[in-house]
C-alpha positions as MATLAB code, in Angstrom:
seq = 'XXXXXXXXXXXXXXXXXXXXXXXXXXXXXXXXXXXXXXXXXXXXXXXXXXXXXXXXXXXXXXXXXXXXXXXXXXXXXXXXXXXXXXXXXXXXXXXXXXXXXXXXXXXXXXXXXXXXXXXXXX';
ca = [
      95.278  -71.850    6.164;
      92.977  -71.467    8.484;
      92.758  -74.725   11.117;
      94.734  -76.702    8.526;
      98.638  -78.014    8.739;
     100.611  -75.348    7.199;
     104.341  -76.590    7.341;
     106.185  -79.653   10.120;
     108.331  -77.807   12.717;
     111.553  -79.392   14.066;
     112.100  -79.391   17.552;
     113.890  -76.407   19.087;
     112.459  -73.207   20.084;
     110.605  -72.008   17.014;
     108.880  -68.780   16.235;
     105.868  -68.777   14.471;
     104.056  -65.058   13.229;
     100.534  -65.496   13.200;
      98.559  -64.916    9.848;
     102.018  -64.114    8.288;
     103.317  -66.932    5.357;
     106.183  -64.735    4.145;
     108.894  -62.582    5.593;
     110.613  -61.257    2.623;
     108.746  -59.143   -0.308;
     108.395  -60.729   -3.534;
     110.851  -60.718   -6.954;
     110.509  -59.133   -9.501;
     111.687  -61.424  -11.953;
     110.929  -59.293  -15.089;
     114.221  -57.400  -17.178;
     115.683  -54.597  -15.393;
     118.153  -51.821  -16.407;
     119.961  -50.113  -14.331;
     122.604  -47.775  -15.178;
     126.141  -48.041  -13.128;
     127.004  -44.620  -12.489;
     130.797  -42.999  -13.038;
     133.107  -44.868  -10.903;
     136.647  -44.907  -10.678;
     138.364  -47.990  -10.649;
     142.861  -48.803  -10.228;
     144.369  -50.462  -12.800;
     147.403  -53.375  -12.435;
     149.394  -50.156  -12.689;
     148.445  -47.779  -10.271;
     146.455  -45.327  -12.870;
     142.459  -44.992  -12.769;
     139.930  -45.704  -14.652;
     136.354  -44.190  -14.885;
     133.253  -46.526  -16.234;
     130.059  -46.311  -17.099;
     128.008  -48.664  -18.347;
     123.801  -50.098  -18.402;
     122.960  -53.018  -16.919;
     120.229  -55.404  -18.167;
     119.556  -58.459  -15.788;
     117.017  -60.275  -14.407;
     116.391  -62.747  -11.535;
     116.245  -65.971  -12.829;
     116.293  -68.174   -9.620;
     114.602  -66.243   -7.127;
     115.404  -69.312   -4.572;
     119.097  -68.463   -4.820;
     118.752  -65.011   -5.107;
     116.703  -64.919   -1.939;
     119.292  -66.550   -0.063;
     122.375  -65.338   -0.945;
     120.990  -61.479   -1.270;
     119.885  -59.266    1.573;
     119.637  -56.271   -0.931;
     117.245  -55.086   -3.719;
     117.911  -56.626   -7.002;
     119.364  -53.291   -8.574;
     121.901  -52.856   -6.153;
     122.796  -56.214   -6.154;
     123.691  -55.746   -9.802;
     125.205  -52.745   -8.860;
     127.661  -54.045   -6.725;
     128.101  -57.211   -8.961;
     128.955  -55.327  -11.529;
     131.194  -53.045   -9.477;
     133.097  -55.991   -8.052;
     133.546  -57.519  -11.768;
     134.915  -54.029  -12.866;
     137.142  -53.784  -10.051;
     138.001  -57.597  -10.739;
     139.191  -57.123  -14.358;
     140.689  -53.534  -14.025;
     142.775  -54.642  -11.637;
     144.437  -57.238  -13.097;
     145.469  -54.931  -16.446;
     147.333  -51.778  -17.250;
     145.843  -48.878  -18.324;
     147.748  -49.254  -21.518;
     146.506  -53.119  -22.353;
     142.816  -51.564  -21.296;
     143.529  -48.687  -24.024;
     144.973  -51.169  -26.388;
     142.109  -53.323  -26.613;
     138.941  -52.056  -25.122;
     136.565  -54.842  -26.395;
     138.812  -57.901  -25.408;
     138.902  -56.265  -21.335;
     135.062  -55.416  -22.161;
     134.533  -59.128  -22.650;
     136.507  -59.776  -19.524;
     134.318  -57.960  -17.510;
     131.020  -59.052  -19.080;
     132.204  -62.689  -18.737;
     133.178  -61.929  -15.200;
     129.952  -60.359  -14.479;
     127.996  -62.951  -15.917;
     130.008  -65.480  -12.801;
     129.149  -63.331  -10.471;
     125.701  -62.760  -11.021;
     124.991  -66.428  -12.152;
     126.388  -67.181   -8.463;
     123.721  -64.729   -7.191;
     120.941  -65.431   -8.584;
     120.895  -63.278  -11.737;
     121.335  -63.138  -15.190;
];
């Protein structure tokens, strides 16, 4: 870098850190697991719910990721995968949950897998 053209600037006041190419700390982009701890979630019908489930993502477009994340990516799966929870439990009763574990399951993996495709993640 040194004494050659690193990147065009627009005009504007700009800020430029000396000896410094990158702001942000690099991405893991390997498989991570992370487990989501117990956590209560209200159902359609005003009962709760407690979950726990393992996570295995990764980051498969760090571009997006960086952009639309300001957090680690564990917690971002954490709260991705709260939101989904809290997304699909909501919508059902505590006795269609009960009923049919696998088919809300699904729900929430399919949900999850929005979410975190939005994000950056898989």
């Amino acid at each position: 870098r040194l004494g050659q053209r690193y990147k065009v600037i627009g005009p504007g006041l700009n800020f430029v850190a000396p000896f410094i190419d990158q702001l942000r700390d690099k991405i893991t982009t390997g498989e991570q697991e992370v487990e989501l701890n117990v956590r209560g979630y209200d159902t359609a019908d005003g009962q709760h719910a407690a979950v726990i489930c393992f996570i295995r993502f990764r980051v498969s477009k760090p571009a997006i990721f960086g952009l639309v994340s300001y957090l680690d990516p564990v917690n971002q799966a954490r709260v991705l995968a709260s939101q989904a929870f809290a997304n699909v439990l909501g919508q059902r009763s505590l006795a269609r949950i009960l009923a049919d574990p696998g088919e809300t399951g699904d729900a929430a993996l399919s949900e999850m897998g929005r979410l975190m495709a939005e994000s950056g993640l898989e």
